[in-house]
C-alpha positions in Angstrom: 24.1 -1.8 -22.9 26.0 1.1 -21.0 25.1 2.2 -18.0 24.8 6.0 -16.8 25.6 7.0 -13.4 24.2 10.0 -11.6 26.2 9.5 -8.4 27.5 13.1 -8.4 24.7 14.9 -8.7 21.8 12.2 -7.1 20.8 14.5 -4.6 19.8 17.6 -7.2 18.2 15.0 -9.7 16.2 13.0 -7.3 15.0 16.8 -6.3 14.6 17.7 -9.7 12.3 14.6 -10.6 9.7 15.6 -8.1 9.8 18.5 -4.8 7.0 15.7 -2.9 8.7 13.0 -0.4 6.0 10.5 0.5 9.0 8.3 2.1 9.3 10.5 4.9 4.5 10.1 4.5 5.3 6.4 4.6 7.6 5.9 7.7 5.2 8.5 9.9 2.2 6.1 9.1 4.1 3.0 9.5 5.6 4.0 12.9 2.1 4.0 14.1 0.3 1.4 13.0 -1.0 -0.9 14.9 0.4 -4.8 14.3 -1.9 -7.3 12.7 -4.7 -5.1 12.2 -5.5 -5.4 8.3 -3.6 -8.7 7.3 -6.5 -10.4 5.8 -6.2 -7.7 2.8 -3.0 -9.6 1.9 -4.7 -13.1 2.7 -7.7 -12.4 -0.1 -7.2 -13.9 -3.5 -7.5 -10.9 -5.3 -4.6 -9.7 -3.3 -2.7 -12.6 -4.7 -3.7 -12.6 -8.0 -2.7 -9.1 -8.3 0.6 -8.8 -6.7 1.9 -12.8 -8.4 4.0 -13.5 -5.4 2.7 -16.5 -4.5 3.1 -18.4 -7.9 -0.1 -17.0 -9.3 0.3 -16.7 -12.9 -0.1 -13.5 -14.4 -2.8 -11.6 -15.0 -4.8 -8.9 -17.3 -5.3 -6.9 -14.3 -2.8 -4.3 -13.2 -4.8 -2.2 -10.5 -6.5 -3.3 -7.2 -8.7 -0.4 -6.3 -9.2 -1.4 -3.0 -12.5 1.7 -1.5 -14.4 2.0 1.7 -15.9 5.2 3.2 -13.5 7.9 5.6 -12.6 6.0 8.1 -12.5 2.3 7.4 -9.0 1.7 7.6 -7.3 2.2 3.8 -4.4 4.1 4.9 -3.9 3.3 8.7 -5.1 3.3 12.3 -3.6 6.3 14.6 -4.0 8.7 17.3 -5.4 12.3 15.9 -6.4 14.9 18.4 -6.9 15.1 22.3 -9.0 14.5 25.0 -9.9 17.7 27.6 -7.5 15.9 29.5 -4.8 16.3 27.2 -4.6 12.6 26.2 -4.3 11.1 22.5 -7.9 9.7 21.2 -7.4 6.3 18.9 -9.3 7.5 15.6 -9.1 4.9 12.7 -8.8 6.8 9.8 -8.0 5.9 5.9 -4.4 4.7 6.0 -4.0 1.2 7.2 -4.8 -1.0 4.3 -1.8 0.9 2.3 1.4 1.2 4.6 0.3 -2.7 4.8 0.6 -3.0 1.7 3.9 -1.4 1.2 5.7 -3.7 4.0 4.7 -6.5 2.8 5.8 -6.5 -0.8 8.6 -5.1 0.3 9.3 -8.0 2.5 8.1 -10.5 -0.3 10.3 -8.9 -2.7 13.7 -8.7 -0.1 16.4 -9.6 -3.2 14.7 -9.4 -6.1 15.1 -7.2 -9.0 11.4 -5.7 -8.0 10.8 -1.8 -7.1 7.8 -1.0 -4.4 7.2 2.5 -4.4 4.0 4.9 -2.9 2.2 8.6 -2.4 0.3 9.1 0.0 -2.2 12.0 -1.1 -3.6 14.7 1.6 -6.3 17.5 1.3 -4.2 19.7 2.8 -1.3 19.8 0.2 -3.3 19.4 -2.5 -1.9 22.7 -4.6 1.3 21.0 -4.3 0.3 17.5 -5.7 -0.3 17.7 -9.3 -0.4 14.6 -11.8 3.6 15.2 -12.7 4.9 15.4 -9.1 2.8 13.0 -8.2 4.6 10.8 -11.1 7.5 12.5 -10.2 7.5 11.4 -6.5 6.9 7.7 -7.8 10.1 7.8 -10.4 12.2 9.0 -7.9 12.0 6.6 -5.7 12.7 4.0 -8.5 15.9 5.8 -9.4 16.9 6.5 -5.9 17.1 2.8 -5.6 19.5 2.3 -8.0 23.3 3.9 -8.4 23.9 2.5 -12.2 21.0 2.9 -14.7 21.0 1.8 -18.4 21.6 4.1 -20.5 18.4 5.1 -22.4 17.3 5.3 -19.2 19.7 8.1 -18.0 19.8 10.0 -21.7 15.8 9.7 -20.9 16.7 11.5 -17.7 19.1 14.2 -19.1 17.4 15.6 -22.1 14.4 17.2 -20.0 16.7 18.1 -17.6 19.2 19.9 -20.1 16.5 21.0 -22.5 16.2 24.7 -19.8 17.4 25.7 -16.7 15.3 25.4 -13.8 12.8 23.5 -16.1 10.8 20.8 -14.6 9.9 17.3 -16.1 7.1 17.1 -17.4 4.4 14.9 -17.5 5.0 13.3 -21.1 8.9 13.1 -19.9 7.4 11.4 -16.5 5.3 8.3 -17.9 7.9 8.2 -20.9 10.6 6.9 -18.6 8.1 5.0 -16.4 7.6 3.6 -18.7 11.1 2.5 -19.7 11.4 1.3 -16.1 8.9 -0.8 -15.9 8.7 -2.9 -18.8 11.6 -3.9 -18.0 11.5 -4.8 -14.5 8.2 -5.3 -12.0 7.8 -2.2 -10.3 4.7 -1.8 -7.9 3.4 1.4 -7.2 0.8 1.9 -4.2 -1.4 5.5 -4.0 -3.3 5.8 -1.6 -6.4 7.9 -0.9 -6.6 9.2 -4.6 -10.3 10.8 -3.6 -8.0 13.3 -2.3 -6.7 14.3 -5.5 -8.3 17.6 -7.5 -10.6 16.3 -10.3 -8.9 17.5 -13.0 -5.4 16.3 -11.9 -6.8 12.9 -11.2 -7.7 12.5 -14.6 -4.4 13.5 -16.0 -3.1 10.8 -13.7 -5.2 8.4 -14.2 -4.5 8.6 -18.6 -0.7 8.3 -17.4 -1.0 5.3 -15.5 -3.7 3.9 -18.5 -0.5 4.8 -20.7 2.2 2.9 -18.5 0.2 -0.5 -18.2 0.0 -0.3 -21.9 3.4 -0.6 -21.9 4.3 -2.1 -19.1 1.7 -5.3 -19.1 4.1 -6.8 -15.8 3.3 -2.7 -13.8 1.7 -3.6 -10.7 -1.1 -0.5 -9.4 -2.3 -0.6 -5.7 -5.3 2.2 -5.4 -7.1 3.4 -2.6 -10.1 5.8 -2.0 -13.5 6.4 -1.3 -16.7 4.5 -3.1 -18.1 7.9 -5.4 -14.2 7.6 -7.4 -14.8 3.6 -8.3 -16.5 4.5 -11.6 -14.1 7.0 -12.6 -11.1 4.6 -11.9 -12.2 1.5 -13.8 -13.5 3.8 -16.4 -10.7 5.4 -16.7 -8.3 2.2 -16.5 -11.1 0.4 -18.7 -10.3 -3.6 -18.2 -7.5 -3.7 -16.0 -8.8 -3.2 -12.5 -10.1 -5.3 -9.8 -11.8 -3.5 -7.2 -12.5 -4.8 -3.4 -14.4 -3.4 -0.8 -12.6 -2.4 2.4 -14.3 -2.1 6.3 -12.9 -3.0 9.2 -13.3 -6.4 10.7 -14.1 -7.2 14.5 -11.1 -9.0 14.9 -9.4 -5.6 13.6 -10.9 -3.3 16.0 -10.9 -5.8 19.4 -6.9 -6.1 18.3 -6.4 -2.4 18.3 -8.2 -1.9 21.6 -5.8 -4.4 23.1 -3.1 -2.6 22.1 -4.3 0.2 22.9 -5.1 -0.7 26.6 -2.4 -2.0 26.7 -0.7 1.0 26.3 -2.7 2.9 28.6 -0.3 5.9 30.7 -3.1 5.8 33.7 -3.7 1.8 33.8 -5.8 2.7 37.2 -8.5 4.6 35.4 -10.1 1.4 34.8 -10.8 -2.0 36.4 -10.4 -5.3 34.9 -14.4 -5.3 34.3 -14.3 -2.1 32.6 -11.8 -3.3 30.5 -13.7 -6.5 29.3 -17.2 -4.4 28.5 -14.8 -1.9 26.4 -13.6 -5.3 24.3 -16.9 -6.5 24.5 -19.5 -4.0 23.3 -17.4 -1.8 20.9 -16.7 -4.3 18.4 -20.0 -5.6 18.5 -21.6 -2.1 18.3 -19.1 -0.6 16.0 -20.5 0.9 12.5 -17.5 0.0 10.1 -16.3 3.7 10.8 
């Protein structure tokens, strides 16, 4: 089979395919996360069964909804907002569990003919995100990985593209060549903190991933997001999701105080005492928030 090369003009397609970056999302969170917090996510045997890198055979299952309440670590632990003193507060909040997530099949995959891609959604941007540059965001990053790509593939590409000027894909002409993609190579695609997403867009997204798997029976789906959307997602992906329950563990939080400590600018504040109650009482006291 040809291939068709979009070399010249990567920069306007990749643009074209979605305006949304969640790379640039995805090396912000990863920058401050904090190590080892999280790993026993990718130690649970759901974990394995659903990602098959561990010689797991394969399975029905394409979608690990992994959902916890705000807080609980899905996304990542950072620092949001200040003291009165000026000074950074350590706030776990819902990003941990999925930068995780991403690094590690990305290191498990290292040479394979595999694609890890992600979004990240926020509240915030939420007129920007819609089901197609959500889509959009995801198939770009699987082309941008690539300089040759077979040709159905690129004529796939081009007739949307060519169809009108200034026209954007849309969302048939998303899943139709993620769908192309991924059936014929294993892909993994990891959103995070789809409670995020407007109702009516998560919906249309969630029929377009229903559609891929159908397709694509090899499509790996990482989820994320609060308890009240767990119906709607294995409704909605009827049969093909596994879903876990995600809180912080102990070990989790006494690790990031550590670090934290650790890292302390004004290591006088406190004695050695101090230090030990702080290790001692907030794990034990802590909510799972």
């Amino acid at each position: 089979m040809s291939n068709y090369s979009f070399a010249d003009d990567r920069s306007q397609l990749l643009t074209w395919l979605s305006p949304l970056g969640p790379g640039l999302r995805h090396c912000e969170i990863q920058e401050r996360r904090v190590n080892h917090v999280g790993e026993w996510l990718t130690r649970t045997e759901e974990f394995r069964k659903w990602c098959g890198l561990g010689g797991e055979s394969e399975v029905d299952k394409g979608v690990l909804f992994c959902y916890g309440n705000p807080g609980v670590g899905k996304t990542f632990i950072r620092f949001q907002g200040s003291s009165p003193g000026g000074r950074s507060e350590p706030v776990l909040t819902s990003h941990h569990g999925s930068s995780l997530v991403v690094d590690r099949l990305c290191d498990q995959t290292k040479g394979q003919n595999t694609l890890v891609t992600c979004f990240y959604f926020d509240f915030a941007a939420r007129k920007e995100q819609t089901a197609a540059s959500v889509l959009g965001a995801l198939l770009k990053q699987m082309v941008s990985r690539t300089g040759r790509i077979p040709e159905n593939i690129g004529r796939a590409l081009r007739e949307p593209r060519e169809a009108v000027s200034g026209r954007r894909p849309q969302l048939g002409d998303i899943v139709k060549i993620l769908q192309l993609i991924t059936s014929s190579q294993r892909a993994y695609m990891v959103i995070d903190a789809l409670d995020e997403f407007m109702t009516v867009q998560r919906f249309r997204l969630l029929d377009s991933l229903k559609a891929i798997l159908e397709k694509s029976p090899r499509a790996r789906i990482f989820v994320t997001g609060r308890p009240h959307i767990r119906t709607e997602i294995e409704t909605g992906l009827a049969g093909r999701v596994t879903s876990v329950s995600v809180s912080p563990t102990r070990d989790d939080i006494a690790q990031f105080l550590r670090i934290r400590l650790s890292e302390d600018e004004t290591p006088d504040a406190m004695d050695e005492s101090l230090k030990a109650d702080i290790l001692k009482k907030i794990p034990k006291n802590v909510s799972g928030m």
